[in-house]
C-alpha positions in Angstrom: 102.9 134.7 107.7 105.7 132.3 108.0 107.9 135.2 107.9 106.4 136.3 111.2 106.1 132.7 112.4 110.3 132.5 112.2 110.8 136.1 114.2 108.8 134.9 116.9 110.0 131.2 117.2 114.2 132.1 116.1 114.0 136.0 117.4 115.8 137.1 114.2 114.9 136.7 110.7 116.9 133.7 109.3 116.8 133.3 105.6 115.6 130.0 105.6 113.6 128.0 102.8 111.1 126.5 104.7 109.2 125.3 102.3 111.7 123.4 99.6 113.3 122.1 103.2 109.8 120.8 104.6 109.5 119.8 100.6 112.4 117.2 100.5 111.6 116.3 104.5 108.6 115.2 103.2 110.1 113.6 100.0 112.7 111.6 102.2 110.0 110.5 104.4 107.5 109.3 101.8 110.6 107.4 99.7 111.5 105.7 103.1 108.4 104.6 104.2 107.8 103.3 100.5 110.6 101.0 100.7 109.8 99.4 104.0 106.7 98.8 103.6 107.8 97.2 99.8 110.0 94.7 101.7 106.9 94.2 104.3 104.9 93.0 101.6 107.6 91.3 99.7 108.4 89.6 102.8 105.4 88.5 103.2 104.8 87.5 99.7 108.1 84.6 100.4 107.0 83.6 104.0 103.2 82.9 102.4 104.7 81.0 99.7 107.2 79.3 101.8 104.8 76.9 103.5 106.8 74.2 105.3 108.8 77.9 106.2 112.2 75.6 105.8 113.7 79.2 104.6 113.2 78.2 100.6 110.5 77.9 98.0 110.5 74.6 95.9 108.6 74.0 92.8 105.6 72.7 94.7 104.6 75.3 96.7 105.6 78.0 93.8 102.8 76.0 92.0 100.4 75.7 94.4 101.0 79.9 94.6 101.0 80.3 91.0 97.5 77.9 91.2 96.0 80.3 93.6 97.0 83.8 91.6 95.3 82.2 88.4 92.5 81.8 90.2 92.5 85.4 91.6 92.9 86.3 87.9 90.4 84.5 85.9 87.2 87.1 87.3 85.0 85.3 85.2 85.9 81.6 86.4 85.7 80.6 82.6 89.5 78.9 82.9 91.2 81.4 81.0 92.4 84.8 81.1 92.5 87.2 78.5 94.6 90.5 78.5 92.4 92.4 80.3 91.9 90.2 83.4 95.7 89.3 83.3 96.2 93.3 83.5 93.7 94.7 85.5 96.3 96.5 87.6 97.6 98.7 84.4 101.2 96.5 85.3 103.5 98.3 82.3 105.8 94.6 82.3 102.2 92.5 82.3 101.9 92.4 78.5 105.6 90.9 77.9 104.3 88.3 80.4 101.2 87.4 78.9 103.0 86.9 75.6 105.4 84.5 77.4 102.5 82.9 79.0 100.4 82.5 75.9 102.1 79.6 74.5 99.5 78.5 71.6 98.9 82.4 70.7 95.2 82.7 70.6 95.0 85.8 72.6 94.1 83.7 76.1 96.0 81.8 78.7 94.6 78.9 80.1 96.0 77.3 83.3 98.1 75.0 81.8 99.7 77.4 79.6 99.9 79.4 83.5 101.2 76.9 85.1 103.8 75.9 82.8 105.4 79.5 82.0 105.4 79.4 86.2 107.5 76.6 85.9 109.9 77.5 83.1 110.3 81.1 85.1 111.1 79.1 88.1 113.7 76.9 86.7 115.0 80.1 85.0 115.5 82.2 88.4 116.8 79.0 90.5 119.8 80.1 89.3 122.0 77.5 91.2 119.5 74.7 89.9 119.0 73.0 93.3 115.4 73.2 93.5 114.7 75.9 95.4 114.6 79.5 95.2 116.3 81.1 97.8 115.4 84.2 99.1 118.0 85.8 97.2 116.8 84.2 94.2 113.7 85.3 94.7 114.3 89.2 95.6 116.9 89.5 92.4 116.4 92.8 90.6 115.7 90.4 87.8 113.4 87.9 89.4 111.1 89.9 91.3 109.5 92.0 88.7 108.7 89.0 86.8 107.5 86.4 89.3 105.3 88.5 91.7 102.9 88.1 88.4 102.6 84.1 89.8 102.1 84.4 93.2 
């Protein structure tokens, strides 16, 4: 059929692939649209977190973001999170998280234990130590991964 469909269209018979070329059209496509709408949401992420939208996120409004997620996490509104709530989105990196946030080690993190491993990971990607994490500081390839589990 697509044999017949190339005479008719090109007049000759071309020895084209057509399907491994409409394969990696489509696999260009789907990998490009991927990444925009990544940086879309990323965006997004920064310009909800950045609410005085001065350009930069300081301590106080990565709390207040951090505040808000916990909340989102704890399903059961008990004040704590166990594994299971902390990774209900099967997150590969959300177990090495939850032992960093799990200060006391009983198996459950409660907001304070949240909040403070949001702070310590914000002091540790500020990595100028003005205050503030800059958008670069934010989107590093080793900042990102971690601190989208906070906001």
């Amino acid at each position: 059929m697509v044999n017949i469909l190339r005479m008719r269209l090109f007049g000759d018979k071309r020895d084209i692939k057509w399907g491994s070329y409409m394969k990696k059209v489509l696999i260009i496509y789907m990998l490009f649209f991927t990444c925009i709408i990544t940086v879309c949401i990323a965006g997004s992420k920064f310009e909800q977190m950045d609410t005085n939208k001065d350009g930069k996120i300081d301590k106080k409004e990565f709390q207040g973001a951090a505040s808000t997620r916990f909340k989102q996490y704890d399903k059961d509104n008990n004040g704590s999170l166990g594994k299971e709530e902390f990774n209900a989105k099967k997150d590969t990196n959300s177990d090495k998280e939850f032992e960093y946030m799990d200060a006391n080690k009983d198996g459950k993190v409660n907001t304070k234990e949240f909040l403070d491993a949001a702070s310590k990971r914000f002091d540790l990607y500020d990595i100028n130590h003005d205050g503030y994490l800059s958008r670069e500081e934010f989107y590093s390839q080793h900042a990102y991964p971690i601190l989208r589990f906070y906001f």
